[in-house]
N, C-alpha and C positions, 0 to 999 in steps of 0.2 A: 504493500500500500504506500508506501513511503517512496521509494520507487516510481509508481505510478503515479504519484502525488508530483515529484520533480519534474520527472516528466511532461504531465502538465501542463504544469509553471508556467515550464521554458516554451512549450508551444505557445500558450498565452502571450507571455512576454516576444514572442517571435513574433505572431498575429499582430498584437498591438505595434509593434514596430512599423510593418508593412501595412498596416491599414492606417494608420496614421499617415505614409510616404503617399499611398494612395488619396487622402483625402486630401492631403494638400497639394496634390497635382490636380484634382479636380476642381477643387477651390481656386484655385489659380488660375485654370483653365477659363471657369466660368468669370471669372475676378477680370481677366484681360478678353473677354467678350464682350463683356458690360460696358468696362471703358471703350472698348470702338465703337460700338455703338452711340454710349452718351457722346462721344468724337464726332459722330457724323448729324449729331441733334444740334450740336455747338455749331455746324459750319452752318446750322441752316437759322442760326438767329444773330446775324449780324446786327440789327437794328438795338438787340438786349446787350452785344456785348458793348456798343458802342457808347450805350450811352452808362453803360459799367465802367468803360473807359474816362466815361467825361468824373463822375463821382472821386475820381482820385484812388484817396484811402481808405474810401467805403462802399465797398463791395455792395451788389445786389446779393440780398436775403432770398434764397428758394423760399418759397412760400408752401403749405402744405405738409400734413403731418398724417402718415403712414400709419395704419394698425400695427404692422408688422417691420416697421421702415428697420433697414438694419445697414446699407450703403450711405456712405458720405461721399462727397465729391467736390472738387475745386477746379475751376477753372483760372486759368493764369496767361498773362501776358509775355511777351518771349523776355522784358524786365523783371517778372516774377512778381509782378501784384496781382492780388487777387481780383480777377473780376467777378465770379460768380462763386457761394459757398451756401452748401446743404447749411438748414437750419441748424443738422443735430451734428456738425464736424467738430471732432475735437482740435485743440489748439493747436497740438505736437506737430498737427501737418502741415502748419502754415511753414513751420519750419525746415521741412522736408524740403530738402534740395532737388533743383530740375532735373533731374537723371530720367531720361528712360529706363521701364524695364521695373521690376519687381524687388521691395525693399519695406523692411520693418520701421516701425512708427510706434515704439510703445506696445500697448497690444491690439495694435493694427495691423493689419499686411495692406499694403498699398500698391498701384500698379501706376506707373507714369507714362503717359503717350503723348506722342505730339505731330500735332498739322502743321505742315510745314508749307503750306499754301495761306494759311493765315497768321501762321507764329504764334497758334497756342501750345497752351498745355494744357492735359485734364488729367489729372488725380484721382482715383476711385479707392476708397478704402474699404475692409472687410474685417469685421473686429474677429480676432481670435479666441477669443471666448469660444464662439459658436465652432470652431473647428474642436476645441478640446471637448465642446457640450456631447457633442458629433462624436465623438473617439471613445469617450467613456462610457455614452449611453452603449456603443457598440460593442464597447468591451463588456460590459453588465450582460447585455444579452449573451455574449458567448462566452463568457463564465458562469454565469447562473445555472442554465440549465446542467452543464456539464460539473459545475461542485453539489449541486442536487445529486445527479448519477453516480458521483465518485461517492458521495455520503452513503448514497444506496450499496454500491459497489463494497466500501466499508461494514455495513452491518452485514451484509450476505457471508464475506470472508470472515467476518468474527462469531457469524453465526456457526459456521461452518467450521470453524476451527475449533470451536466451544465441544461441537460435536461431536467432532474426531480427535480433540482430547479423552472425552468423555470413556469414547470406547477406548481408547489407548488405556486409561486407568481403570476399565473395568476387566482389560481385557489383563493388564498387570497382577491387579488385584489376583485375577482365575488364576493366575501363573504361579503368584505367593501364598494361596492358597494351598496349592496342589500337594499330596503329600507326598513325601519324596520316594520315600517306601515303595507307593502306590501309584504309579505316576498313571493321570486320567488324562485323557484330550480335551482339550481346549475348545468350550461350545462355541459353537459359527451362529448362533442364532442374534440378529442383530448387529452384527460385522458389519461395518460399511465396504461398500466393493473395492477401495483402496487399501483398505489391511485384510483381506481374506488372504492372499498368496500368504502375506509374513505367517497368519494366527497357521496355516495350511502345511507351508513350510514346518512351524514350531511343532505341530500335533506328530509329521512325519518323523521328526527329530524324538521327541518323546516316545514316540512308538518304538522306536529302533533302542532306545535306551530302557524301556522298559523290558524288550522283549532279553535284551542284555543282563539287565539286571536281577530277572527271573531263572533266565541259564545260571548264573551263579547261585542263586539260592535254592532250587531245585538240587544243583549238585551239592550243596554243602546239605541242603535238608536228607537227602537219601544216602548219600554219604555216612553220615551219621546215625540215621535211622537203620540201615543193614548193618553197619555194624555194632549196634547195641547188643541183637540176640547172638552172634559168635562173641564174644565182651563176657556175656554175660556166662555163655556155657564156661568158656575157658576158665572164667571168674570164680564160677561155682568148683571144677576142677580141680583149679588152685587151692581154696578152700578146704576142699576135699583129702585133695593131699596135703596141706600144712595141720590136719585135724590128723591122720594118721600117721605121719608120720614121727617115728619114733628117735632117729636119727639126731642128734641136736643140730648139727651143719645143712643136714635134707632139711629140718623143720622153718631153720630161718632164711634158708632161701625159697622155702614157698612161701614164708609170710612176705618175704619180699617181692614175690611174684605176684600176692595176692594184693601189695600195698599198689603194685605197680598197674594192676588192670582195673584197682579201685578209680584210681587217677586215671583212667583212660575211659571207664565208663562214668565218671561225672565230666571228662570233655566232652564224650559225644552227645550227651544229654545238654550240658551247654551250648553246643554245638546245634542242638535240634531246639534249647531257647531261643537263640540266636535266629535262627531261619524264621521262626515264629515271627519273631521279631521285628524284622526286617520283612517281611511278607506282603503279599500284595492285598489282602484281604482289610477293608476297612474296616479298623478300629469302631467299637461303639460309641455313641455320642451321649451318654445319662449320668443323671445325678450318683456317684459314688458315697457312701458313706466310708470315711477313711477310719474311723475310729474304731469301726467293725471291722474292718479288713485289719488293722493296726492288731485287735483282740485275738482275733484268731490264730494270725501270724506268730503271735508271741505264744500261744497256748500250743502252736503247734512245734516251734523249738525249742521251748521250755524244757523239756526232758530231750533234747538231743545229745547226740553221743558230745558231739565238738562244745557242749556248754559243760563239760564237767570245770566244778568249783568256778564260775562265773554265774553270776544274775541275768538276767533280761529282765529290763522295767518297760514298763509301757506308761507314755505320759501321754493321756490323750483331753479332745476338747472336740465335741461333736461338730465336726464340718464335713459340709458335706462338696464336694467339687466333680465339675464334668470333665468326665472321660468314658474308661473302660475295665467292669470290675476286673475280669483277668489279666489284663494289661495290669492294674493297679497291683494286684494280688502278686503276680509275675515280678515285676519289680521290684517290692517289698521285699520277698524271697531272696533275690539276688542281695543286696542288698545287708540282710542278717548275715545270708552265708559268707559275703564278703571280710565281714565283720568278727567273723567264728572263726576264719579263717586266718586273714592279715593281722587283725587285732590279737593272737596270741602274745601271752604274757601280762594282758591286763584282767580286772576284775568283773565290772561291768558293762554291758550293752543296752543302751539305752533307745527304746523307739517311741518316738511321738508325733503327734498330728494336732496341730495349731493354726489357729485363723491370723493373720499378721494385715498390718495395714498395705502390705503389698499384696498380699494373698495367701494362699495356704501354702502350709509346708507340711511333709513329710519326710522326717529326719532320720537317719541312726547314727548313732552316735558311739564311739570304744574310745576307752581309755586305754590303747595297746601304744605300739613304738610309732603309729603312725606314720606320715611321708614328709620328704623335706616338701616346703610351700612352692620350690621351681621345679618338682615333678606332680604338680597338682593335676596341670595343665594335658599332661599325656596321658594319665591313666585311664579315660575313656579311649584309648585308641583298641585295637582289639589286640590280643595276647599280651599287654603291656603290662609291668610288672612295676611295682616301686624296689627302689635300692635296700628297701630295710622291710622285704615283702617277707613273708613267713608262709611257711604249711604247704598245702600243694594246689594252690589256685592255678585254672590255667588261666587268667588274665583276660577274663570274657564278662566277668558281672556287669563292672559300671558301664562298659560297652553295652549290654542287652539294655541296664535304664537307662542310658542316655538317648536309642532309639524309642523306646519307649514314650520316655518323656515329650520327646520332641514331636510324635507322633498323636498324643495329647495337646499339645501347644503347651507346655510346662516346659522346665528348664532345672537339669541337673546343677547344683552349684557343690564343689570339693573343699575343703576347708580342714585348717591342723585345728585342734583342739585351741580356744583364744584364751583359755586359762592355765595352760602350762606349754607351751609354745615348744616346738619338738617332738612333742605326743601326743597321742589321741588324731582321734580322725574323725569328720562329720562328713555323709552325707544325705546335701536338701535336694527335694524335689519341690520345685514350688512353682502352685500354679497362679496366675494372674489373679488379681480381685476381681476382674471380670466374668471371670469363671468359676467365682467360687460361694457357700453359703456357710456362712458360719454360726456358732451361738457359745453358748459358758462353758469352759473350762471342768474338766476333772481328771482324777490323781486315781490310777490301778498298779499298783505293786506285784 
């Protein structure tokens, strides 16, 4: 628009230039018309100018007053007195020297002729007012209509841009929506016909990456899945032989056989958390009660083998927040075991669920050796391990809630214990106060 706006301008400003050259070629034209004419009226009244001649220094007065009179005129002797002057001549032209030919007066244009059969001269003037009146009324007409149409012009493009913003941020929006996990196409309904190709493009692009992203979890889901029941026989096996065996050296390396396919069947089982996890299947969207989930969870590792001479407390406060009970549940899980796990050496583990003026949380909390605070930041990656890690994790929990989380719209946060700095370890799930409903507070030991 700005652009077209310049553009414009300059034609205007062009226009007005060459209709102005034009008007005063025609004003000119008619300007030295006039004068031969009033030329050839002058030779035919010899008796008026003679006795004009006789008056000296005072001129015969035209007589007569025009509605529209807009010409002045002088007649002059070849000594340059006046003998004949329009009523309404300004002064300026007395002074105007005998020149033939076309020459400014103030704001007159004047034309000078001369009979050379009688030795006059006539003078005609033509005020320039009315050329400028002329230029500008002309230029009003040929801008008006056209800054009308540019205004017009203006609201169409702003309309129009308004609106292919619109979709632009609706169509963003669908895109920051989408869950990563799950990746869905891009509805065309309402597309304006200049973003279909992109939204068309994007969907083909999602399609090829979904279809990607399912070959890998497919492999790692059945991967995992087939080898749980050979795992499991071998496991049982194992067992088998380290219960009969009498041997003391046979006996501790089947318990070592049996510690070693323990650890291989809670990776594949991780492993098949994981798939879940990451899977294509949409998560639920309803109200969770976390306090209940919080309850059970804790009732249900309360007498776990990994809790010998440690507590589990449960601090809970009835909120309730949207998501996915088994997602929630699934979390949680990971989460204690991570806790039973790395947290060796400490006393307590603490789970609670709190309304916060940012939103709810979902915590656990050990008092074990904890992580230094610059490997906070990796221990959601997948197999990733802290430097002061303990027991036999294979490095997939906070991996499994972090997609979890994020698949919720909630947000993992890692943190060392803020009351003894080096130890202990917290992790929050917490979800927006957008999404969450809270009420009071209470204390289950």
């Amino acid at each position: 628009l700005m652009g077209i706006t310049i553009l414009w301008l300059a034609g205007v400003l062009g226009s007005g230039l060459v209709l102005k050259r034009l008007i005063d070629e025609k004003s000119d034209d008619e300007l030295q018309e006039s004068a031969a004419m009033l030329l050839s009226l002058v030779r035919l009244s010899d008796d008026l100018l003679v006795t004009a001649a006789a008056l000296g220094d005072r001129p015969l007065l035209a007589s007569g007053r025009l509605e529209h009179e807009r010409l002045v005129y002088l007649v002059r002797d070849g000594a340059g007195r006046v003998l004949l002057i329009s009523h309404n001549a300004p002064s300026q032209l007395r002074a105007l020297p005998l020149a033939e030919g076309l020459a400014d007066a103030g704001d007159w244009r004047v034309v000078t002729v001369f009979d050379p059969g009688k030795g006059h001269y006539v003078q005609l003037a033509d005020p320039l007012s009315e050329r400028r009146d002329a230029l500008i009324t002309s230029l009003l007409w040929l801008t008006g209509p056209l800054a009308l149409l540019l205004a017009f012009a203006a609201w169409i493009v702003f309309r129009a841009s308004r609106s292919l913003a619109d979709h632009v941020q609706r169509t963003a929006l669908a895109v920051a929506q989408q869950d990563p996990q799950a990746l869905g196409m891009l509805p065309l309904d309402g597309v304006v016909t200049e973003m279909k190709p992109a939204v068309e493009a994007t969907n083909r692009l999602l399609a090829r990456l979904a279809d990607a992203l399912e070959a890998e979890r497919s492999f790692t889901y059945n991967s995992a899945h087939e080898l749980r029941t050979p795992i499991a026989a071998a496991l049982a096996q194992a067992q088998l032989l380290a219960a009969n065996a009498k041997d003391g050296a046979l006996h501790e390396q089947a318990a070592t056989l049996v510690d070693a396919l323990s650890r291989l069947s809670r990776l594949a089982g991780r492993l098949l958390a994981l798939a879940r996890a990451e899977g294509t299947a949409p998560l639920a969207n309803e109200w969770v009660d976390l306090a209940r989930v919080v309850r059970l969870s804790v009732d249900e590792f309360r007498h776990h083998a990994g809790m010998r001479g440690r507590r589990l407390v449960a601090d809970v406060a009835p909120v309730r927040v949207r998501g996915d009970l088994d997602a929630v549940g699934l979390a949680l899980r990971n989460l204690i075991e991570n806790a039973m796990v790395h947290g060796a050496g400490g006393t307590t583990i603490c789970v609670l669920c709190k309304d916060t003026p940012d939103g709810a949380v979902l915590a656990v909390i050990d008092d074990g050796p904890g992580s230094p605070s610059g490997e906070l930041g990796a221990l959601v990656k997948r197999f990733a391990r802290g430097t002061r890690a303990a027991g036999s994790g294979a490095g997939l929990g906070l991996s499994i809630v972090d997609t979890l989380a994020r698949r919720m719209g909630a947000q993992l946060v890692l943190r060392c214990s803020p009351s003894a700095p080096g130890t202990g370890f917290e992790a929050r799930v917490i979800w927006p106060a957008s999404s969450t409903r809270g009420a009071r507070a209470g204390k289950v030991a």
